[in-house]
C-alpha positions, 0 to 999 in steps of 0.5 A, a space after each residue: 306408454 303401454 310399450 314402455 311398461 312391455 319394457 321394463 316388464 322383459 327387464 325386471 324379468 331379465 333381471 329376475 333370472 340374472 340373480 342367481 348369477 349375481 348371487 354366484 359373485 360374478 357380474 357380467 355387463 348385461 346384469 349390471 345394466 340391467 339391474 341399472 334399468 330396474 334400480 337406478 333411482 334417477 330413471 325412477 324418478 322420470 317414470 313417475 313423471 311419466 306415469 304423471 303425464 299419463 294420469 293427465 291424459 287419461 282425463 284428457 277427453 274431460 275438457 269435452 264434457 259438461 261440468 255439473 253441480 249441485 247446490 242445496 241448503 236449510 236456513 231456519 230465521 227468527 226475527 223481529 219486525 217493525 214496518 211502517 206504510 205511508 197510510 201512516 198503518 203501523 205493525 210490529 211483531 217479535 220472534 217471527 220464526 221461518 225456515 227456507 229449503 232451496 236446492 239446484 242442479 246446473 249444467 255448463 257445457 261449453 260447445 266452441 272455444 275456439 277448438 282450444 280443447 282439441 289443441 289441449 287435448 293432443 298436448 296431453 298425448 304429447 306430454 306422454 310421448 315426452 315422459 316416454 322420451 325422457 325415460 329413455 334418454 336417462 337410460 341411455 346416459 346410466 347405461 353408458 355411465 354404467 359400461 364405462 364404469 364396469 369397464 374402468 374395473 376391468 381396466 384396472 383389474 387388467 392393470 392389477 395383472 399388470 402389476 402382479 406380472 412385473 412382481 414376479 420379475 421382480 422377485 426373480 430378481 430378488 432369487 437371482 440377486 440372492 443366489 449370486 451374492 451367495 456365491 461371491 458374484 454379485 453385489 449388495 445394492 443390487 440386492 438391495 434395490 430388487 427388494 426396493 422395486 419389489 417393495 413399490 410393485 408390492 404398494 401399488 398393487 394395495 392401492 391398485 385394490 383400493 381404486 378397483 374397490 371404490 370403483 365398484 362402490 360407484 357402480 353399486 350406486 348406479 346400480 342402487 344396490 349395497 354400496 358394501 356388494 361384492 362380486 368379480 367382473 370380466 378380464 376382459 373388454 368386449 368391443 361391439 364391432 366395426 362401426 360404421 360413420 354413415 351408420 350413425 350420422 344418417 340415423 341420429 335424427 331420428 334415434 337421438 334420445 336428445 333431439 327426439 325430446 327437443 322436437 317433441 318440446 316443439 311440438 307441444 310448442 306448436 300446440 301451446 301456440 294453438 292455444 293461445 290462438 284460440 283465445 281470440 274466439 268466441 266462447 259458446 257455451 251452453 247452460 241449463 239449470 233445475 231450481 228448487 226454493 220453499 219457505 215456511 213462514 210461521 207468522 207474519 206481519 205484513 198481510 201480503 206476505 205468504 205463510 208458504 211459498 214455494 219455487 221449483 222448475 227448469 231453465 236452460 240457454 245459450 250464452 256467448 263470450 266474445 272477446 273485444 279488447 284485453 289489453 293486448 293481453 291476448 295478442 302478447 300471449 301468442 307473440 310469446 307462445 311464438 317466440 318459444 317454439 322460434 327458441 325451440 327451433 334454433 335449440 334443435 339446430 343448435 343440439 343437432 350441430 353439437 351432436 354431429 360434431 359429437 359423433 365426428 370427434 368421437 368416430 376419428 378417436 374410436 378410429 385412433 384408438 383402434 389403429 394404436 391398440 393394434 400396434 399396442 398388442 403387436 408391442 406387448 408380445 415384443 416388450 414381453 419377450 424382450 424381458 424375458 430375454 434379459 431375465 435369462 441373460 441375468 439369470 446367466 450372468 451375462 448382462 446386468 439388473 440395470 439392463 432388466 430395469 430398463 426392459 421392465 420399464 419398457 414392459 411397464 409402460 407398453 401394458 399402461 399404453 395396451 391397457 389405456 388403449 383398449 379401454 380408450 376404445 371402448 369409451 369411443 365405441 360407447 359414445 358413439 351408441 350413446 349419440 346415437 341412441 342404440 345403447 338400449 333396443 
């Protein structure tokens, strides 16, 4: 727990120098995932379920330790008698008053149950293992939720540029339409459809804005920050490096936040089990008391009864509680306690099989997308040279805009394909952290 806390100390004081730049309208990845760590409000909630586990461990040594108590009190009487003795002696009295003070101190140690206290006192540490492990794994999700997230604004501020670039052909043919329409070379609806190109270039760029704009909103909610915050991102997306499959596969057992909490459910299982085990011992306790007891009786009626009686001393002893027969009670408990950690068991098999199949389907895609955004960079140096080049053969009367269109479709689409390609690539490279554990140190 107490590296936890170092944790989200160096963070907050990351996130403390990150500010001014944050302030300054530039957003890199690290700010966001930093003030992610610090803000998000899910990761919030699992440290106060830490620092829950944490309070219950903290008296975990109490189970050891006796449990005293104290007791005292004053009872005023006023009564009436009548009494009658087989002598055939009557006596009868009204408004007999009294008054008793009694006070006492117990102890109650219990010395063996079974070692049922030492199971229950390593569940404890468990559990704050457990919160430690759940924080964990929540922020390694919101983190690659977050990179993801930013990175989509990056991808679509790239298909923003995108768009803007297939504007500016098209003005150029608007220019180039005008201009030879002007001079009696050219024709109308060639014109005519330029401005329409342009006018639907000019739409998607607005609803290009909008989707970069609601994608920031998302990620101010990540980071619980003013959904209205506004700041620019990267132009670019950043890649991790080669990554290597043995690398992952031979380390998830052992960095997975997912099969890290499962095995450590089943060892609070095992210790659950111990518990109910326990419960077929007998119980030693040991006890001890310290009494107190004086009545004041103002009158009395019987002659034999004392106008003052007092009691006061100290007892002390050993008792056991050995179980014989519950009603199978015991025995359904530890069958059930067993059939947990059984079911716990088959999860983490279940979990480790769907997280290796996981990380193979991601690698083969991390391995596709970077083959196919190698060919995509090669494509788009072509597809823009060869809109240039028609742009000049129009620009020289020498081809026609259709042949253009034609060119700007194919550069339309190499940038869509170049675009998806990256960004593709980087979601694969951020599953494969993830399922490994690696996204956060």
């Amino acid at each position: 727990m107490k590296n936890c806390y170092k944790i989200f100390s160096l963070l907050f004081i990351a996130l403390i120098f990150t500010l001014p730049l944050f302030a300054q309208n530039k957003l890199t990845v690290e700010q966001a995932i930093t003030a992610t760590i610090e803000n998000n409000y899910d990761i919030q909630l699992l440290r106060n379920d830490s620092s829950s586990y944490a309070l219950d461990n903290s008296y975990a040594r109490a189970a050891f330790l006796p449990r005293i108590n104290a007791t005292s009190g004053l009872t005023f009487n006023n009564n009436n008698q009548k009494q009658k003795f087989t002598d055939g002696t009557k006596r009868e009295s009204n408004g007999i008053r009294s008054n008793n003070i009694s006070g006492s101190v117990q102890l109650n140690w219990t010395l063996f149950d079974g070692f049922k206290m030492f199971a229950t006192r390593d569940k404890l540490a468990q559990f704050i293992q457990l919160g430690e492990l759940n924080i964990k794994n929540q922020v390694v999700n919101s983190v690659a939720e977050v990179i993801n997230n930013y990175y989509n604004i990056v991808r679509q501020k790239q298909q923003l540029k995108a768009i803007e670039e297939q504007m500016s052909i098209n003005e150029e043919r608007v220019k180039v339409a005008e201009k030879k329409l002007s001079v009696g070379l050219g024709a109308k609806p060639e014109l005519l459809q330029g401005k329409v190109d342009l006018n639907a270039q000019i739409a998607a760029r607005l609803k290009q804005q909008t989707v970069i704009d609601q994608l920031k909103e998302q990620l101010n909610q990540l980071m619980n920050v003013e959904l209205s915050t506004r700041y620019e991102v990267a132009d670019t997306i950043l890649f991790s490096g080669d990554i290597i499959l043995g690398d992952i596969m031979g380390a998830v057992e052992t960095s997975n936040p997912q099969l890290l909490l499962t095995k450590k459910n089943i060892d609070i299982g095992k210790l659950t089990l111990k518990e109910r085990k326990a419960e077929r011992y007998p119980v030693v306790s040991f006890s001890s008391a310290y009494n107190y007891s004086k009545t004041d009786n103002k009158t009395v009626v019987n002659p034999f009864t004392p106008l003052f009686s007092r009691n006061n001393g100290f007892n002390y002893g050993i008792g056991i509680n050995i179980p014989i027969f519950n009603g199978f009670n015991a025995k359904r408990q530890i069958q059930q306690a067993q059939l947990d950690v059984d079911y716990l068991n088959i999860s983490y098999q279940n979990q480790k099989s769907k997280i290796d199949l996981g990380i193979t389907s991601a690698f083969k895609d991390y391995e596709l997308q970077k083959k196919t955004l190698a060919l995509e960079e090669e494509n788009i140096i072509l597809a823009k040279e060869n809109v240039y080049i028609s742009l000049e053969r129009l620009r020289l009367g020498i081809s026609t805009y259709l042949e253009l269109r034609e060119t700007q479709k194919s550069l339309e689409l190499a940038y869509d394909r170049l675009i998806a390609a990256r960004y593709n690539t980087k979601l694969a490279e951020t599953e494969l952290l993830r399922l490994k554990g690696d996204l956060v140190k």
